[in-house]
Each structure stands twice: as structure tokens, then as C-alpha cells.
C-alpha positions as CSV (number, residue, x, y, z in Angstrom):
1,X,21.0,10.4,2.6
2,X,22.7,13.4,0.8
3,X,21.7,15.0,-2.3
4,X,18.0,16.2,-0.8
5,X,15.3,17.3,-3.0
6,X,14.2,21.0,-2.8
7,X,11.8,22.0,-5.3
8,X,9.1,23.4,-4.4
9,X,6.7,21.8,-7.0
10,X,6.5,18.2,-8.8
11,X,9.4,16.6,-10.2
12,X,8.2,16.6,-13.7
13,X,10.2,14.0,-16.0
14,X,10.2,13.2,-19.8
15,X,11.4,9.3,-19.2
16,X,9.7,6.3,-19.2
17,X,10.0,5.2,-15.3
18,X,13.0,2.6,-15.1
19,X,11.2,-0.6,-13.9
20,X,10.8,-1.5,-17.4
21,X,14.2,-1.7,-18.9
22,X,15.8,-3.1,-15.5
23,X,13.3,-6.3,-16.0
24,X,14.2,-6.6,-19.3
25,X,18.3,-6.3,-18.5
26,X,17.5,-8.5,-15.9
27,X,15.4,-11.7,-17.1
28,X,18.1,-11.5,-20.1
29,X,20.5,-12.1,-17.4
30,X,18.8,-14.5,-15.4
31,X,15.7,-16.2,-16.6
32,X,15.1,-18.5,-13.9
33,X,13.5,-15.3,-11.9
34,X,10.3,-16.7,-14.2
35,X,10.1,-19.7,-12.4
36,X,9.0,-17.3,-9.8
37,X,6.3,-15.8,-11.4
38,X,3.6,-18.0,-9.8
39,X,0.9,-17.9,-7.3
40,X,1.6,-18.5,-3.1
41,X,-1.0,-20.9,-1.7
42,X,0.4,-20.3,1.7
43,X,-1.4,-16.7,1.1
44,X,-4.8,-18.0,1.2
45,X,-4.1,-19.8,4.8
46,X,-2.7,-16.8,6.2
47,X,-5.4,-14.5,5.4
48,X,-7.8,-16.9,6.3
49,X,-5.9,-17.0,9.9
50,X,-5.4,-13.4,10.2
51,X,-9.5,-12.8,9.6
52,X,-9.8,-15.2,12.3
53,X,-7.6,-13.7,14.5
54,X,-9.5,-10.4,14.4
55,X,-12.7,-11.8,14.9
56,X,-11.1,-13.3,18.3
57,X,-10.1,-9.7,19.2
58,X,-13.6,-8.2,18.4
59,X,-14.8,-10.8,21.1
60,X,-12.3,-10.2,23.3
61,X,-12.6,-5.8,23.7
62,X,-16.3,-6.1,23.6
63,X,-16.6,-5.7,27.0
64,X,-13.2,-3.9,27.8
65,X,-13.2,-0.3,28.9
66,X,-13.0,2.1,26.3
67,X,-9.7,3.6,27.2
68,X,-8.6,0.0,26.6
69,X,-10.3,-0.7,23.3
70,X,-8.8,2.1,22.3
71,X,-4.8,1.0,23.0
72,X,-5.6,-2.4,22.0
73,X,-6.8,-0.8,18.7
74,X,-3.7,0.8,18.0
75,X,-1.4,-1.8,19.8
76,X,-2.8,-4.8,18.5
77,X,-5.8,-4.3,15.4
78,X,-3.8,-1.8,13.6
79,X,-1.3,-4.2,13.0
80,X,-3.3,-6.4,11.8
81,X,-5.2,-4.4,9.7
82,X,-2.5,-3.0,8.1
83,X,-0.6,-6.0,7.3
84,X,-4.5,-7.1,5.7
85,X,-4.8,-3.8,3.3
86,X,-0.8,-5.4,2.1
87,X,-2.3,-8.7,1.7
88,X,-5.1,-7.0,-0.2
89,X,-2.3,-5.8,-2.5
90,X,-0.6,-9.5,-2.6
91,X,-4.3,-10.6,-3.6
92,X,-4.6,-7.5,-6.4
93,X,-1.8,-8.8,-8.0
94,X,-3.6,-12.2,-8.7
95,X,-1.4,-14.1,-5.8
96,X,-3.4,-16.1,-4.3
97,X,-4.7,-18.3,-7.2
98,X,-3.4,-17.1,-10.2
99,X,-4.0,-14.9,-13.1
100,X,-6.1,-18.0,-14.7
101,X,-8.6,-17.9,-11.9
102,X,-8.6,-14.0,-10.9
103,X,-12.4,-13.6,-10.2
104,X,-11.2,-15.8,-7.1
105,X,-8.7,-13.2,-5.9
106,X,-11.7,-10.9,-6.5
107,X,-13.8,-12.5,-4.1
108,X,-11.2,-13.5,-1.8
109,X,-10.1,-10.0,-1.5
110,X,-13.6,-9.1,-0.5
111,X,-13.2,-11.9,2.3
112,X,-10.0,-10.6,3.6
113,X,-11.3,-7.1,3.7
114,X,-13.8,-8.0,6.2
115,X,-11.9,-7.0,9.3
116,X,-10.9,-3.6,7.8
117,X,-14.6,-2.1,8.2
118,X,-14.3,-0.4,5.1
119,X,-14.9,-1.6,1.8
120,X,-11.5,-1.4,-0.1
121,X,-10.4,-4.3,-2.3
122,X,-12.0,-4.1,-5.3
123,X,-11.3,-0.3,-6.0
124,X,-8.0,-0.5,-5.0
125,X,-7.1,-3.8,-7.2
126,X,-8.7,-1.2,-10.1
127,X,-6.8,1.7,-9.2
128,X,-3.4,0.4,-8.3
129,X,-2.7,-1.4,-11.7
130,X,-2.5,2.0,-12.9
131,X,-0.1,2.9,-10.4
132,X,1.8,0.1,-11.7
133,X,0.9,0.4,-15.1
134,X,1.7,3.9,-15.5
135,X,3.8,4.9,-12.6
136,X,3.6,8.5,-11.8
137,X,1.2,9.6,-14.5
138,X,-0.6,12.7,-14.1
139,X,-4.3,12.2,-13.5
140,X,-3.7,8.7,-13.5
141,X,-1.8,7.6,-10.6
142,X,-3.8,8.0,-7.6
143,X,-0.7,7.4,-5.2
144,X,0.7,11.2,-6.2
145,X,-1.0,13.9,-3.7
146,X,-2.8,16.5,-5.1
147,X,-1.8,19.7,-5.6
148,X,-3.7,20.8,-2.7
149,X,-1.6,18.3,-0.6
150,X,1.7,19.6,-1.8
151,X,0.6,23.1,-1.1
152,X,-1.1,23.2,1.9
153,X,1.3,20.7,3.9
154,X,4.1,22.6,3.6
155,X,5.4,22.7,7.2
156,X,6.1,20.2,9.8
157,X,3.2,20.8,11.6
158,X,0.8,20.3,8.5
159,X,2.9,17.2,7.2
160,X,2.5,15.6,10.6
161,X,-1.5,16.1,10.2
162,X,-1.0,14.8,6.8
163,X,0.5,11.3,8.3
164,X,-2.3,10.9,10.8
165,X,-4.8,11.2,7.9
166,X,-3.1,9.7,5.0
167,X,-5.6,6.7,5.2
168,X,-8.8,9.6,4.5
169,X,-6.6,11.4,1.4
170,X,-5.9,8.0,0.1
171,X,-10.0,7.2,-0.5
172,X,-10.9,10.3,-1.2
173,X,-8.1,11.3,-3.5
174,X,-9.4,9.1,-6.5
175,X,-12.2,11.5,-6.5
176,X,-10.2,14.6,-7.7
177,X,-7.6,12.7,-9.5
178,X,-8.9,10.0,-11.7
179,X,-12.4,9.2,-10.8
180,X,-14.4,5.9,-12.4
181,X,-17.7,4.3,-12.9
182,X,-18.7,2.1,-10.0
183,X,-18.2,-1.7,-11.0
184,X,-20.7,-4.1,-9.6
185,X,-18.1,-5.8,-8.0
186,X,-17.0,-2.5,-5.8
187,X,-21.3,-2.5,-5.6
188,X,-20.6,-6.2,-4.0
189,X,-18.0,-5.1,-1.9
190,X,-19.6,-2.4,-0.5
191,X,-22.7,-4.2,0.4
192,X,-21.1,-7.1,1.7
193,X,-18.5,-4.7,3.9
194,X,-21.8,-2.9,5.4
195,X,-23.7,-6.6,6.2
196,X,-20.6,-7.4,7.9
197,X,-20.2,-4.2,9.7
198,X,-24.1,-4.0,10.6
199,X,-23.5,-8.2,12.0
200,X,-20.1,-7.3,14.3
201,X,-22.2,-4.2,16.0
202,X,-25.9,-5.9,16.8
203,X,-23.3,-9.4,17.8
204,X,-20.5,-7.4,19.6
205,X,-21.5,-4.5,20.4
206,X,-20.4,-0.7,19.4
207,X,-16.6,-1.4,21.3
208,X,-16.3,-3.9,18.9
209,X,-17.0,-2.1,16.2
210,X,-14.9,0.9,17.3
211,X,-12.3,-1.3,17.6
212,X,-12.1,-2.5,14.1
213,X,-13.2,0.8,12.2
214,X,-10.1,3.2,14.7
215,X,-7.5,-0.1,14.1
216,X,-7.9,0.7,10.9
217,X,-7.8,4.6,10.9
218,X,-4.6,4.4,13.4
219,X,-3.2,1.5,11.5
220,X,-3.0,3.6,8.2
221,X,-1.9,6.8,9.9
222,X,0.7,7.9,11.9
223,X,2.1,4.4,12.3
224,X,5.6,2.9,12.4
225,X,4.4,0.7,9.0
226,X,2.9,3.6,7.2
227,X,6.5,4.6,6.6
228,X,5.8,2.5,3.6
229,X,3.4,5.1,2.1
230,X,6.3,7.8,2.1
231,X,9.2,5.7,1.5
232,X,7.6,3.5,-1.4
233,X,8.2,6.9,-4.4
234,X,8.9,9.7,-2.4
235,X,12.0,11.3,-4.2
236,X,14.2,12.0,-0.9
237,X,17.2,11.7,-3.1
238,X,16.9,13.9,-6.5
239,X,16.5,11.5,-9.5
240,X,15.4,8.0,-7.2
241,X,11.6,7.8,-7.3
242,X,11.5,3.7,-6.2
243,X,13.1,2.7,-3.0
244,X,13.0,-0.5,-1.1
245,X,12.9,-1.0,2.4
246,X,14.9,-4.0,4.1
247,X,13.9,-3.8,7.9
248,X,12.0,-6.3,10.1
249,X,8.6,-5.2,9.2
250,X,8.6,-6.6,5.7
251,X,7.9,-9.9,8.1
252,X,4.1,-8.1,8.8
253,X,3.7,-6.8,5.4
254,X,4.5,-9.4,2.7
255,X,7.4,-7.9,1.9
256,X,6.3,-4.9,0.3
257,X,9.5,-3.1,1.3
258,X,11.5,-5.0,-1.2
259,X,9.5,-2.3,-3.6
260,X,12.2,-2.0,-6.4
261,X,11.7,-5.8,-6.9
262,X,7.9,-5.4,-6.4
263,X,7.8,-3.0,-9.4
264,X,10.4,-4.9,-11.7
265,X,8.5,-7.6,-11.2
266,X,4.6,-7.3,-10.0
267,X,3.7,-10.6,-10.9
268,X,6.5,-12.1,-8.3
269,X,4.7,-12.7,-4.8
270,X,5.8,-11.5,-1.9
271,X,7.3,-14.2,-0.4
272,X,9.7,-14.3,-3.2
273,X,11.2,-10.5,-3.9
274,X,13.9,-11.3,-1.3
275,X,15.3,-14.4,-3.9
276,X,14.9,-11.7,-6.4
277,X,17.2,-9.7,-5.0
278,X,19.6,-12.6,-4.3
279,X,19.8,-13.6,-7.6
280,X,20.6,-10.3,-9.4
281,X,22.1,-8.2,-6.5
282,X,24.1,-6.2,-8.4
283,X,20.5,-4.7,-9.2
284,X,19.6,-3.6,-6.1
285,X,22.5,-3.5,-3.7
286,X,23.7,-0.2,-4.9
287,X,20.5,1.6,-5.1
288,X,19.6,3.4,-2.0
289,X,17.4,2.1,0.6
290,X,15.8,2.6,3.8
291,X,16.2,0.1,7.0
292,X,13.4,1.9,9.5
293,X,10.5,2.9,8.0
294,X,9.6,5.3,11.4
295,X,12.7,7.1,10.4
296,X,10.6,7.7,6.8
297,X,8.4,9.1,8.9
298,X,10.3,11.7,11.2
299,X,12.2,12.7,8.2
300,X,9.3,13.2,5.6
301,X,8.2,15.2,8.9
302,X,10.6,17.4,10.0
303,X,13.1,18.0,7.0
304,X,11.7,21.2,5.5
305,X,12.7,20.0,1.7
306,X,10.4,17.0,1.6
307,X,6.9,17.2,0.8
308,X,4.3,15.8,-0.4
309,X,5.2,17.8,-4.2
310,X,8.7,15.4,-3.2
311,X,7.6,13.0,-6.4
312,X,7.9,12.3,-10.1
313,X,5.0,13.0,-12.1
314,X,5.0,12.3,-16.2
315,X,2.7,13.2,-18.8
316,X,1.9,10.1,-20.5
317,X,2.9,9.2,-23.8
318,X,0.2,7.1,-26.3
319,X,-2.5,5.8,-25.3
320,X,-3.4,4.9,-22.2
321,X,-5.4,1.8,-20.8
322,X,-6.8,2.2,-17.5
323,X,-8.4,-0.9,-15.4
């Protein structure tokens, strides 16, 4: 990609972000995207396979050495966690059952958090419909790094120690940027998250526990689908702040590298942003794009005009509605 960004600060912008008007320009154009607009059932059986699938691999490392536990952590459970915290996301935007029944993606979102080890769903369902709602609003959209962040991870070096921890700035960054009153259902979550935690280590033992709690800490760190983190916003070409992503892993992550479409169209699941994009191509074909999210990676990494100050912010205009 040409064109690279090079400030050395935010990207401040007077615009409203673009995901608006294209939705409008597009369901003008082609109104039969709203027959998409409904909930995927075949969510609910995945997830409910995929929680299975971990509690397998909790038996199965119990009594592996730990050098093992370890590689099968970051081999095996991170992928699965991962994909999980995406179909978290699926779930936060009412998928599974529907906007008419969304205290059931609630607690189904606490269900399918249960192999992550920490409690997650509920605060990020809250926070990330500001992300969407207001997309690179200062003090309001948790997914821009601090300026702390920008400053401090300057070099290639520091960004690389910023990918192996992005999963600790993304919990702790609400904090500083945008903190709220605890909910009772995050109160639920949390306690539920700990039960579960407390049952897996007097059941399984420690390894299994390690095994679940580092999946998730490699998983969301310097991983070939954390690429998604970066390439979601980051503004690697001057005046692009949403790019989508059309590799192989979108097959692990409910295709939350079709991002562009995600953001037109947030009530669309998953499974159905690649139609999206087959029906109004002319869209999306000609905006860039990324095909390997580890490139994301080594490039956020090593080219010394990306950072993380490489993203829009806005000052919001009129009032604002937080979740």
C-alpha cells in the first residue's frame, strides 16, 4: 500500500465517519440486503459446540507436561478462544436470537464466555455499541489507544510489546477512556466466570486452568488473528479508517474481516457480509483491503510511520447516547 500515514499524533477529522451515508446509497440501491437483516440460528449450535470442544481440551492437558500445555495453549486453545471473543461480538450484535429477545444473547453471551476465563461479554456488548455508534469518538470509543499508547510505543521494539499485550490494554483501557457504572448483569458475569473458573481448577487441576486463562492471553496477543485488531481502523493509508480483510481466517472468526460491510451494516450476521459484498460490489471492490492479517502485523510492527496515534479520532457533534 502507498500513500502511508506519518503523523506523529491522531488523525483528527471534522466528518461524520462514512458508514452512514454508504448504507443509505446502498439500501436505495438494493433493498433486498434487508432481507438479511435477521438472526443466524446456526450461531447458537456452534457456540454451544465450540464450549464443548474446550471443555474436551481442559480434560485432555490436565495431565500433560507443562511445556506441553503450554504449546497446546497457543496451538490449539488460542484459536478457539479467539474465534469465541468474535462470536461474543456476533452475539453483541443480537445474532443469535434477535433484537426481540436480546436478554437471551445476554445470557448466552455469558455461556459462551465460559471458556475464555475471563469475564468479558457483557462489558464488551456495552462498550462496543459505542464503537459502532460513534466510531472514533474521543473519550468514547474505547478501541482508540490512549495517548499513552501512541506515545510510548513509538518504535518497533515497543509496538511488538504492544501486540503481545493488546489483550491487557484492551480491559484496562475503558478505565482511562470512558469508564461506567457496573451493571448487574457485568456483576452476573463476573460471578458466574469466577464459579466456573474456581469448578475447572478443584475438577482439572491448575494445568487446566493455565491452559484456558494463557489460550486466552496468547490468543489475543501476538497472534496471526489479532491482525484483526490492527487492521480493523488503523489508518495505514491517509484518509481510509475501515478496511476489510478477505483471507482464510474470516472462516475462524465469523467473518469479521469483511469489516467495511460489518460497519455499514451491524445488524447483518456474519455469515452474511460476504452476499453483502456480492450484491453491491462496486462498494467494496475498490476500497483497499488486506488478504493476511500476520502481514497487519509485521507491518504495524516494523514500518516506523504506523502507530498506534495511526487512527481517526472526532469530537462528537450533539448529543451523545452511550449504552
Amino acid at each position: 500500500m502507498g500513500n502511508r500515514v506519518s503523523r506523529e499524533d491522531f488523525e483528527w477529522v471534522y466528518t461524520d465517519e462514512p458508514h452512514a451515508t454508504r448504507r443509505l446509497e446502498i439500501l436505495a440501491k438494493y433493498p433486498e440486503i434487508k432481507s438479511l437483516m435477521k438472526p443466524d440460528s446456526t450461531l447458537i449450535w456452534i457456540i454451544i459446540m465450540m464450549v464443548l470442544t474446550q471443555l474436551v481440551a481442559f480434560y485432555l492437558v490436565k495431565d500433560l507436561d507443562w511445556k506441553w500445555v503450554i504449546f497446546w495453549a497457543y496451538v490449539f486453545g488460542s484459536c478457539i478462544t479467539h474465534s469465541m471473543t468474535l462470536a461474543i461480538h456476533e452475539i453483541s450484535h443480537n445474532n443469535a436470537f434477535g433484537h426481540y429477545k436480546s436478554i437471551w444473547n445476554r445470557w448466552f453471551g455469558i455461556f459462551a464466555n465460559l471458556p475464555i476465563g475471563v469475564p468479558y461479554s457483557i462489558s464488551f456488548k456495552r462498550y462496543h455499541m459505542d464503537h459502532h455508534r460513534y466510531l472514533g469518538g474521543d473519550g468514547i470509543d474505547v478501541d482508540i489507544p490512549t495517548d499513552f499508547e501512541g506515545w510510548f510505543f513509538c518504535t518497533a521494539f515497543r509496538k511488538f510489546i504492544w501486540v503481545i499485550l493488546q489483550p491487557l490494554f484492551y480491559a484496562f483501557r475503558p478505565l482511562f477512556i470512558n469508564p461506567k457504572p457496573i451493571s448487574y448483569l457485568e456483576i452476573i458475569n463476573t460471578v458466574i466466570q469466577i464459579t466456573f473458573d474456581v469448578v475447572i481448577y478443584y475438577v482439572l487441576g491448575i494445568k487446566s486452568l493455565i491452559y484456558m486463562l494463557a489460550g486466552t492471553l496468547l490468543g489475543l496477543g501476538l497472534h496471526p488473528i489479532s491482525g484483526h485488531f490492527i487492521a480493523e481502523h488503523y489508518m495505514f493509508l491517509k484518509g481510509h479508517e475501515t478496511y476489510s480483510y478477505y483471507g482464510p481466517l474470516n472462516l475462524l472468526t465469523f467473518n469479521v474481516g469483511y469489516h467495511n460491510e460489518h460497519h455499514d451494516f451491524p445488524n447483518i450476521p456474519g455469515k452474511s457480509l460476504p452476499l453483502v459484498r456480492k450484491i453491491a460490489a462496486e462498494y467494496y471492490d475498490n476500497l483497499p483491503h488486506y488478504n493476511s492479517w500476520a502481514k497487519v502485523l509485521y507491518d504495524f510492527v516494523m514500518d516506523d510511520t504506523i502507530s498506534p496515534y495511526s487512527r481517526m479520532k472526532r469530537h462528537q457533534k450533539g448529543k451523545v447516547v452511550l449504552e
